[in-house]
N, C-alpha and C positions, 0 to 999 in steps of 0.2 A: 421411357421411365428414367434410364442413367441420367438423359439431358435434363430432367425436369427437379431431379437430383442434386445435379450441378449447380441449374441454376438458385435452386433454394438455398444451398451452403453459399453462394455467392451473396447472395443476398443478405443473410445474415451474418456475414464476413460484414459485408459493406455495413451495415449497423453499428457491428463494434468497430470500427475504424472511426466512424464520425463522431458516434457519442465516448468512445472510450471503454473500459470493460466494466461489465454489469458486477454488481456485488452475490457474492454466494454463502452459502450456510458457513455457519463457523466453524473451524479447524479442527478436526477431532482425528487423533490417532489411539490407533490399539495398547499394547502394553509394550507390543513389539519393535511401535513405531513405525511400522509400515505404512501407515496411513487407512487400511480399513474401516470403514466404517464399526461403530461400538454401537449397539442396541443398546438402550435403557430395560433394566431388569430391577425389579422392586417387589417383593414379598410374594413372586409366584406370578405375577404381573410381567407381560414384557409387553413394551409399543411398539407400534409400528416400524419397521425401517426405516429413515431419514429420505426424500424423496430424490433421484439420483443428479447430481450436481447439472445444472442446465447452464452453462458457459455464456448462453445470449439473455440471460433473464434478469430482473429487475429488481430492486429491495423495493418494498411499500414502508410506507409510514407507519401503520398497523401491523407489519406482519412481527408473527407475536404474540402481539401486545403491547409492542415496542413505542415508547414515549418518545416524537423526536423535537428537541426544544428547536421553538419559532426564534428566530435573528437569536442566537444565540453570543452571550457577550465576548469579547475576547477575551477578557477571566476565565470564561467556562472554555474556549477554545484549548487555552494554552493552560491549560489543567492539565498536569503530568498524571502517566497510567503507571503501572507496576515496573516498568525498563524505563531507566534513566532515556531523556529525551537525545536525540542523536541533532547536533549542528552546526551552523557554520555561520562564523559571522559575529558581530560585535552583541554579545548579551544585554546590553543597554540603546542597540539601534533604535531608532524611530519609527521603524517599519518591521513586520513580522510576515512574514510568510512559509504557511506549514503545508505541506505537502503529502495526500496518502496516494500511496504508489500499492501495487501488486507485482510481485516480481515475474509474473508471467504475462502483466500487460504492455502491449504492442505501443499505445501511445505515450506509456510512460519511457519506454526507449527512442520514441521519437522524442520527446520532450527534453532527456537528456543531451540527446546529438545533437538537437538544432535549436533549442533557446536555452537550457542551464550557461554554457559557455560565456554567453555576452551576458548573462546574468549576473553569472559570479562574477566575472568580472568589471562591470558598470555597478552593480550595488553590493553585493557583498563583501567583496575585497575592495572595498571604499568606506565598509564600516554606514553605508544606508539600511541596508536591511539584516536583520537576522533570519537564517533559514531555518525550518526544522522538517526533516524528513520523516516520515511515519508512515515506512514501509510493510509496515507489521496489517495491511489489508489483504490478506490472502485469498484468493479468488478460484478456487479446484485446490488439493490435497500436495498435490506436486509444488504449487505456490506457499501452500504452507509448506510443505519439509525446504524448501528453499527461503523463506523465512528462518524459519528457526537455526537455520545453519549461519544467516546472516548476522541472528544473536547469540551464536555459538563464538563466531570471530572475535578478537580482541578489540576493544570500542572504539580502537585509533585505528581500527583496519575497515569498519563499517562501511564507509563513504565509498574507498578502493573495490570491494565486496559488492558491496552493489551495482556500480559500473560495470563490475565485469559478469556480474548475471545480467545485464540487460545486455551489454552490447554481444554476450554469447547466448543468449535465448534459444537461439537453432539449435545448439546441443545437446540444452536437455531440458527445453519445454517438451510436455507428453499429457496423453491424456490419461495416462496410468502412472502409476509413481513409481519411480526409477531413482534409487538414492546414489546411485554410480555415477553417472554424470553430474549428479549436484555437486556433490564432494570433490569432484575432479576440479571444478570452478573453483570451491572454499578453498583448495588446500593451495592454490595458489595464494594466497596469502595468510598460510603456515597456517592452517589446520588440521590438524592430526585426525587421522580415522582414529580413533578412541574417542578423543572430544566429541567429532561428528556421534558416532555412536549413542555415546554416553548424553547427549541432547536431546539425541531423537525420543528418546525416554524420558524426558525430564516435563512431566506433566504441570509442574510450577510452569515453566519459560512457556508452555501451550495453552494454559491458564491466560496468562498473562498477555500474550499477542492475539487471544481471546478478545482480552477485555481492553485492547487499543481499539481492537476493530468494531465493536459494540458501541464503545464509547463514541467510535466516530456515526455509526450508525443515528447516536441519538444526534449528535450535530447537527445532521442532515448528510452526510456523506453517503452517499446511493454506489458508488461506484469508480474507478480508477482512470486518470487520474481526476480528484479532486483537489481544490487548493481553495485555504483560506488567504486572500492577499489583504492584510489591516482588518481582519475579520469579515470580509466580504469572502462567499463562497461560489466559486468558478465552478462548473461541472463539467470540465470540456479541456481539450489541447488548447496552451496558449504560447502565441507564437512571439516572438522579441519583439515586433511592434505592440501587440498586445501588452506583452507585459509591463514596457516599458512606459503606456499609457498610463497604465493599473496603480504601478510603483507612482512614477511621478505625481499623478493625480493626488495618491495616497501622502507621498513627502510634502507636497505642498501643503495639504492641509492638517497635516501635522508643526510644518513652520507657522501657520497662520495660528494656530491652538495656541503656542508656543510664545508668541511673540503680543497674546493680548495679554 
């Protein structure tokens, strides 16, 4: 039975490595902040529990009710939500690429190790592409309070903030929420427990990285990492030959637009 165990958790290990991590119910903390689950309670009415977070599972297009727009335009991509957008790169670039990350996903830290580097560096610090990160897709309760600690930092520390929850993950990704080790990462770059604190409570900022990750849901965003490259949507890890396909592809035919 242990072996047969083993092998299943293996198995759906080996899933989310290839596809990336699956999307989950939206972010909901108590008053506390803790991260509990909130029951809906209306006139003597309470509903059901919210069903318990499944880490290998899937968004549907339906689930809902949820409207998800078909090729959606890059207008409707790059449609700011309630938190000013986080990015890098020439605001008037040729090329746009946005990015929803989860801070507890495994290949959004490979992504950064092994193709952001030659990224930023061949296209965004060349002034070809603009980036936009849109880390705010939280994926289990732990991801959100590690979230909302990322929009608790000061907006020039964001980028620093998240490198360093991805490339520390082992310390305090959990399956239970732990705001000790979150905080321990944030305050590396001057976040105060009171701030932290006083976030964790701020039902506006949980509103809000709410409604990035909906938002993206309607795009067609299923899960971590996703990338729109020139409005084309990637569902998978993509590696610098890839990308630098994607891009190129993408720049050329923005010169050729350009130049009729």
């Amino acid at each position: 039975m242990r072996k047969r165990g083993t092998l299943l958790t293996l198995a759906l290990l080996g899933t989310l490595l290839a596809g990336g991590c699956a999307g989950g119910p939206p972010l909901t903390l108590d008053s506390a902040g803790d991260g509990a689950p909130s029951p809906m309670i209306e006139a003597g009415v309470t509903t059901k529990a919210a069903p318990k977070f499944n880490p290998f599972g899937t968004t549907s297009s339906t689930d809902g009710g949820r409207e998800v727009i078909q090729n959606p335009s890059l207008e409707e991509i790059l449609k700011p939500g309630a938190l000013p957008e986080m990015a890098l790169g020439r605001p008037d670039a040729p090329v746009t690429v946005v990015q929803y990350a989860s801070m507890t996903c495994p290949i959004c830290k490979r992504f950064l190790a092994e193709t952001f580097p030659t990224f930023k560096r061949e296209y965004i610090d060349t002034g070809k592409v603009r980036f936009i990160l849109r880390a705010e897709f939280p994926i289990g309760r732990q991801s959100g309070l590690a979230t909302i600690a990322l929009r608790c930092a000061p907006p020039a520390r964001y980028f620093a903030l998240y490198e360093k929850f991805m490339q520390q993950q082992a310390s305090w990704v959990s399956q239970e929420v732990r705001p000790d080790p979150i905080f321990k990462v944030a305050a590396q770059v001057g976040l105060t427990r009171a701030q932290f604190d006083t976030c964790r409570e701020n039902q506006g900022m949980i509103a809000a990285i709410n409604g990035i990750k909906e938002r993206g849901r309607t795009l067609g965003v299923i899960g971590t990492p996703n990338f729109f490259v020139d409005g084309k949507l990637v569902k998978s890890f993509i590696s610098v030959a890839e990308m630098r396909t994607l891009l190129d592809q993408a720049l050329a035919k923005r010169s050729a637009t350009a130049s009729r």
